[in-house]
N, C-alpha and C positions, 0 to 999 in steps of 0.2 A: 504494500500500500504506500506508494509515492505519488510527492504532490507537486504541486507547478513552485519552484521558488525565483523569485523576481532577482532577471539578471545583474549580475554582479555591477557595479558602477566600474565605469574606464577610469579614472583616478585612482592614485596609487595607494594599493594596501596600507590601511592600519594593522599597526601589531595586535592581537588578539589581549585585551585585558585580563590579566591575571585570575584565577578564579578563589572565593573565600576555599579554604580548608573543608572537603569536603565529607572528614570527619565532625564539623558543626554543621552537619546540613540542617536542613532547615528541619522540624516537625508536620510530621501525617499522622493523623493516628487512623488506624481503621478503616478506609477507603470502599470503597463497595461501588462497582458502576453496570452498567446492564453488560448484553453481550451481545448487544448491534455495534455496529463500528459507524463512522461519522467520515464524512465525504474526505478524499484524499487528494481532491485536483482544485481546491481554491487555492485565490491569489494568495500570496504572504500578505498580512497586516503588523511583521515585527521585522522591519525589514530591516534595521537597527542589527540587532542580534543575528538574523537570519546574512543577513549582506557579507557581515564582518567574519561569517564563519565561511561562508563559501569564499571569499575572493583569500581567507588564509589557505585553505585545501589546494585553493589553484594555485598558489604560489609556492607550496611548503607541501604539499604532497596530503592524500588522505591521513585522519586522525584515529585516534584509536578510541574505539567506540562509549570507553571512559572519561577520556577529553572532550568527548562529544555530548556527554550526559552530565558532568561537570560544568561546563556552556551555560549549556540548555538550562538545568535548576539553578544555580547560584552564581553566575556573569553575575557584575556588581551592574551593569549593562542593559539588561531586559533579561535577565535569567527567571524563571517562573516564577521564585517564591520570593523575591527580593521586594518587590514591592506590591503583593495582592495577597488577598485573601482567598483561598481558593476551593474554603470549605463551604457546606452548605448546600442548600439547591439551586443558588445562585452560578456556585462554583461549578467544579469540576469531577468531585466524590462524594458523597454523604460518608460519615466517621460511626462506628458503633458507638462512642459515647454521645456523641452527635442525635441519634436514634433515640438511646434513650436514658436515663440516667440512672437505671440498674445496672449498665455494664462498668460504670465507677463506681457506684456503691459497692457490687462486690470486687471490685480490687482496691477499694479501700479495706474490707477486709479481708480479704486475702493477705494484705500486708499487715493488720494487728494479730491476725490468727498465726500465721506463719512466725511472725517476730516471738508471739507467746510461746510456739509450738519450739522453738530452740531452745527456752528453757533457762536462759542467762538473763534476761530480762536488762540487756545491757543498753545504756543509750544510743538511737540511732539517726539517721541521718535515710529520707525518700530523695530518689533520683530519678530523675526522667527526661528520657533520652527524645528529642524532638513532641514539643507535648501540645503544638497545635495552637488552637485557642485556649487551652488553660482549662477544659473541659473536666475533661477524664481526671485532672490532678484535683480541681475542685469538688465534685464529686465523690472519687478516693477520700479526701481530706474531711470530709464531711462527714462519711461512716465511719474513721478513722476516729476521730474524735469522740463521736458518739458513742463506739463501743468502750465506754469507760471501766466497764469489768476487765476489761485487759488488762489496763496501766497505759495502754500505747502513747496512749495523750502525752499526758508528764513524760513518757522515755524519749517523743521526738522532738530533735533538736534545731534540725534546719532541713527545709527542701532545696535541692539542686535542681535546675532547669537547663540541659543544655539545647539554644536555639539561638541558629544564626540571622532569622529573619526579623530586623525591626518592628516590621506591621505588627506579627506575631506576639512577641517578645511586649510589644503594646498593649496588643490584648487581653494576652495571660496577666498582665499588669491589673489591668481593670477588672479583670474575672476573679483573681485571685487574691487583690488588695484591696480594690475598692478604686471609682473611678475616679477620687482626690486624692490619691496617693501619686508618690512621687519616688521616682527613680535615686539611688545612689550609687555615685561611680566610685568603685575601691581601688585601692594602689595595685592589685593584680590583675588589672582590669576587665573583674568581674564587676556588675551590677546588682545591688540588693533592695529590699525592703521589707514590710513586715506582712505576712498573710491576715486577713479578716479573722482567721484563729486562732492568731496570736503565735504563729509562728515565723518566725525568721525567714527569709529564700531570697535565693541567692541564684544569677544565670550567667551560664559561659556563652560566649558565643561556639568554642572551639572544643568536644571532648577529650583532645589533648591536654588542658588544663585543671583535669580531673585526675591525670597522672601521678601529681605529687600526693595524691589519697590514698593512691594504692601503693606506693612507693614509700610513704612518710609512717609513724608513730603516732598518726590521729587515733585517738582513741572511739570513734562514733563507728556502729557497726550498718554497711550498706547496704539496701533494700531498694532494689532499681525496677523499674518499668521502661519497659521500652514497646512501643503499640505501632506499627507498621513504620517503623523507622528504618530495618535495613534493605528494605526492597527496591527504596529507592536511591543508595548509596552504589556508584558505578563500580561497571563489569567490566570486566575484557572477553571478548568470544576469540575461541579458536578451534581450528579443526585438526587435526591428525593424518597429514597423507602420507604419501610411499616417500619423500621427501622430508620427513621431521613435520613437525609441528609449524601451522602458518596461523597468523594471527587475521580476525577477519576485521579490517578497519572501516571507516565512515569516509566515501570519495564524494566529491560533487560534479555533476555532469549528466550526460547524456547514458544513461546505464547500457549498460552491455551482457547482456545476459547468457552472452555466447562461449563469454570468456573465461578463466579463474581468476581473472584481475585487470584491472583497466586501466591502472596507473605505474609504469617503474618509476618517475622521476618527478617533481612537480612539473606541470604540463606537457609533460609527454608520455602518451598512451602507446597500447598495443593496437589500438583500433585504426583503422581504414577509415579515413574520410567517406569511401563507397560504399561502409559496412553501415555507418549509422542513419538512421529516420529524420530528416531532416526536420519532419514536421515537430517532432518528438520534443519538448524542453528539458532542463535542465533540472537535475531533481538530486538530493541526500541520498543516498542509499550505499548499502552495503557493495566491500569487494573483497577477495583474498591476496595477502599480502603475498609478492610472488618469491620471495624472500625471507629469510627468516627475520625478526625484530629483534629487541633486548627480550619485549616480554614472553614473545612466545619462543624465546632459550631459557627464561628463568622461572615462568610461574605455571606451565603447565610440569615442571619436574619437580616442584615444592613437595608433591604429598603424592604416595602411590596408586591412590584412587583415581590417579589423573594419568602418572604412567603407564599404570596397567592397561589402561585402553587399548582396542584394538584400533587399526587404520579405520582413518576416515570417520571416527566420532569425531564428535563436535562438543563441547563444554563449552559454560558459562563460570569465572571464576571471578569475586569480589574481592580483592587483596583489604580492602579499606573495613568490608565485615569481620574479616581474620581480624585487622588492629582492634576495632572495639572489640568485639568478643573476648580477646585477651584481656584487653581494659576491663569489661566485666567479670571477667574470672578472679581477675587479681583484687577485685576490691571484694569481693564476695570471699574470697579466701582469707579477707579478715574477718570475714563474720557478717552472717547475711544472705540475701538473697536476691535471684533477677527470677523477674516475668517478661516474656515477651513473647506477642503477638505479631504476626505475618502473613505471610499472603506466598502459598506454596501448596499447588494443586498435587505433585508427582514426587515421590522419595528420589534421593537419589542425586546425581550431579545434573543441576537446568541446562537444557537446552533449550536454545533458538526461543526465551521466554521475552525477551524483551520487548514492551509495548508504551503505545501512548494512551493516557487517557484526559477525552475532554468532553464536556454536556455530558459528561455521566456515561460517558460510553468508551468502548476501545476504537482505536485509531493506529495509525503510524505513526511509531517512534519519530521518525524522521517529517511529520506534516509542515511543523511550523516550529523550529525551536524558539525558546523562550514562552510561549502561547500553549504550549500544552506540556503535562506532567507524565514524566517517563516512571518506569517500576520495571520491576524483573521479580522473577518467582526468586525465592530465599532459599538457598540451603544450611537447613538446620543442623544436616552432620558434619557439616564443616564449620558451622558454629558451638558445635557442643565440642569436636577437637581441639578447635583455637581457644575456647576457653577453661580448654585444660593443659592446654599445653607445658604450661610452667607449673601449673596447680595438681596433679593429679591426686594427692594427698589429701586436700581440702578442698575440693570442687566435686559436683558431681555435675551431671547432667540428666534430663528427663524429657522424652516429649519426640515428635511433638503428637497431640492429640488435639480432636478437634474444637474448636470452640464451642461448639454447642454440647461437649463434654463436658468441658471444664466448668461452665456456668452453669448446667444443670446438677454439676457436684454440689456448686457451690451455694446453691439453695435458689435457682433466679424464679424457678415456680411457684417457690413462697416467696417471694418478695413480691412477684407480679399479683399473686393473690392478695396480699397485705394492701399494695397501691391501689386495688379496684376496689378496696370495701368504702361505702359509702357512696360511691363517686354516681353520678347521670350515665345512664345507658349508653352514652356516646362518648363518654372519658373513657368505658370500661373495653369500649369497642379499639380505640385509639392505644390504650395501655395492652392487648392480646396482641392488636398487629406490631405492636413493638417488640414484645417475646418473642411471636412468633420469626420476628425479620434476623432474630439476634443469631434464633435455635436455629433457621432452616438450612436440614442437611441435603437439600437436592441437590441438583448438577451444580448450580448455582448460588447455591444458599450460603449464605456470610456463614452458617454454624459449618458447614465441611471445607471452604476453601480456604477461610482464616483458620489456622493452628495457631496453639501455646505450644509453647516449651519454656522450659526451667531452667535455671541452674541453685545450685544450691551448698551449704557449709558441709562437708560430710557429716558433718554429725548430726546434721538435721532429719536426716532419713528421705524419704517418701515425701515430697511437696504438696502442700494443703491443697485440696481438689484434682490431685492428678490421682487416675484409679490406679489401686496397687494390681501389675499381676503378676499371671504366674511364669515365672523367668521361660518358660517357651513361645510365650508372646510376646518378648519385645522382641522387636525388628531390628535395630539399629546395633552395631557390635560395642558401641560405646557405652552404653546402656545395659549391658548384661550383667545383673546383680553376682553376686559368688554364690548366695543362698538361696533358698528358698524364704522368700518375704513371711512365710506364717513363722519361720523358726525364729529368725534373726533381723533386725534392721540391714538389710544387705547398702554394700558397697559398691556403687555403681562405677564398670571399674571398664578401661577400654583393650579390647583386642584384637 
């Protein structure tokens, strides 16, 4: 699905503007759009972003399909989430806390049950990893507090927020403090203030600077959320031929679908002026590199799930999901825990997953950068490896299972009961389609295509709402307990 992008200007390239760290990308939580796709041959209306990316390809050669998805959301330039809002029915996705505000009340407890459930009752510190509008964490913070049989209240200390996006970063502000509160800039140039609950929080623009946490003598034990935050963190695609490994990069031009590659040098092709459609424009789209790159000599040999392949697979790998995931293991290995939710239809290493979404629909990655929002399916066994990589002593991993598991664990049919008593026939109709939208496991149903997965202290055992079973049903080799769970808290231990 390629679209018409408006020819490049005859005046001489600009340098392509650096992009924010795209370990602060910006916050999604939850996303959900149909599965009609949206027209792929209008004109560009960002032609700003769109212009500056084509006429660097023509001069500098195709980019690799991470530099291109880097652009596209966080260009300080017209990158997608730098200056909109894109949640909502205005937007581009509806969010499951968005939907409805059971899906935060139970991870707000999820995180006082889980913190009790360790047992130390020691003070801690909520993290969350791109948090949107401030939704999901105001909602969480709200059960939070309320379940005052816990302790949780008095134990937490301060919320972390990492989000690169101003507008955002605004309106978690307003959501979370109150719309007369006011920003403070600290000497490590984090931003704080004080929540409407009288807690503390505190936001990075960069998850890099949540390093010296895992790294330092803090004594606050972590408890992280992260809610469709790595899906949209760039990939590199490559394929496997009789040749080694070729990385498949982002060209601009007249596509060539004939070839394995359309481009050796900047502006010079393999193609025939007699070969191409004259009528045809100028469109983003994929080519394979006819060469080998740096990346595809270094990150398809990182891990043997990628070795092993036979010729001519194809893989999706995230180098930026390994850094955090490690980042979340190491902080969890002082004590604590992660939830995170994503968007991963197929076990296993993604292929060929990468898509656009806009009006609530899928699209081409490539329609219109800066204008619409990219995502890739997650892989979670490479998220629960990276995040034990250095930790395997004190880390486990769990998961993933479906969303519509995890929140019927975690009681969301008596809460949806509890929220309809009393209410008009048409609150109680409005509060069912809300469950229902959260639970449905159909082809399409946020409850089968959003998965959790876990991480957790080893000494925690079994994560609050994930079902315990029996060590011949878990799937993933990283996840295979030593024991049998009725005997012993088993050890989730990797082989």
């Amino acid at each position: 699905m390629l679209r018409t992008i408006r020819p490049a200007r005859t005046t001489l390239v600009r340098a392509v503007r650096p992009v924010r760290p795209v370990s602060g990308r910006v916050g999604r939580l939850g996303r959900h759009v149909t599965t009609g796709t949206t027209s792929s041959t209008t004109s560009a209306s960002s032609p700003d972003l769109s212009t500056t990316l084509a006429m660097a390809i023509e001069q500098q050669g195709p980019m690799s399909v991470a530099t291109f998805m880097k652009h596209c959301l966080t260009n300080p330039s017209g990158g997608y989430y730098i200056d909109k809002d894109p949640l909502g029915a205005k937007g581009d996705f509806t969010t499951s806390p968005e939907i409805s505000q059971m899906f935060g009340e139970l991870v707000g407890l999820w995180l006082a049950a889980q913190w009790l459930y360790y047992g130390q009752k020691q003070p801690f510190r909520v993290i969350e990893y791109g948090p949107g509008r401030g939704t999901l964490m105001d909602d969480s913070l709200r059960a939070l507090v309320s379940a005052k049989s816990t302790g949780a209240k008095e134990a937490l200390k301060e919320v972390l927020l990492v989000e690169a996006s101003p507008v955002l970063r605004d309106a978690q502000r307003k959501k979370l403090c109150g719309a007369e509160s006011q920003f403070k800039t600290e000497e490590d140039g984090s931003i704080t203030c004080v929540t409407k609950y009288g807690v503390p929080i505190r936001w990075y623009e960069d998850s890099k600077m949540l390093d010296k946490l895992a790294s330092s003598n803090d004594p606050l034990h972590n408890y992280i959320v992260a809610h469709e935050f790595f899906d949209a963190l760039p990939i590199y695609q490559f394929e496997k031929t009789d040749k080694g490994w070729r990385e498949l990069m982002v060209n601009y031009g007249v596509e060539n679908k004939t070839k394995e590659s359309s481009i050796l040098l900047p502006g010079q092709t393999h193609i025939k002026s007699s070969d191409l459609d004259k009528d045809k424009k100028k469109t983003f789209h994929l080519v394979t590199a006819p060469t080998w790159t740096v990346a595809s000599k270094v990150i398809p040999q990182s891990h043997k799930r990628y070795r092993d392949l036979p010729e001519w697979s194809k893989i999706e790998v995230c180098p930026d999901a390994w850094d955090v995931a490690n980042q979340m293991g190491r902080l969890v290995a002082k004590g604590g825990a992660a939830f995170i939710v994503d968007y991963a239809v197929k076990p296993g290493v993604p292929v060929n997953t990468l898509r656009g979404i806009r009006d609530h629909k899928i699209c081409s990655p490539f329609e219109e950068p800066g204008k619409v929002d990219l995502s890739a399916d997650v892989d979670f066994t490479a998220i629960g490896i990276a995040s034990r990589s250095k930790n395997k002593e004190n880390v486990s991993a769990f998961g993933p299972i479906n969303q519509a598991t995890w929140l019927k664990n975690m009681g969301i049919e008596m809460r949806t009961e509890k929220l309809m008593e009393g209410k008009e026939e048409y609150i109680k109709k409005r509060i069912e389609s809300q469950y229902k939208r959260l639970v449905d496991i159909g082809i399409n149903g946020m409850g089968k295509i959003y998965k959790a997965f876990f991480l957790t202290h080893s000494s925690h055992g079994y994560p609050v709402g994930f079902p315990i079973p029996e060590p011949k049903d878990l799937k993933e080799p990283h996840q295979k307990p030593e024991k049998d769970p009725k005997d012993t808290e088993p050890k989730v231990v990797e082989v």
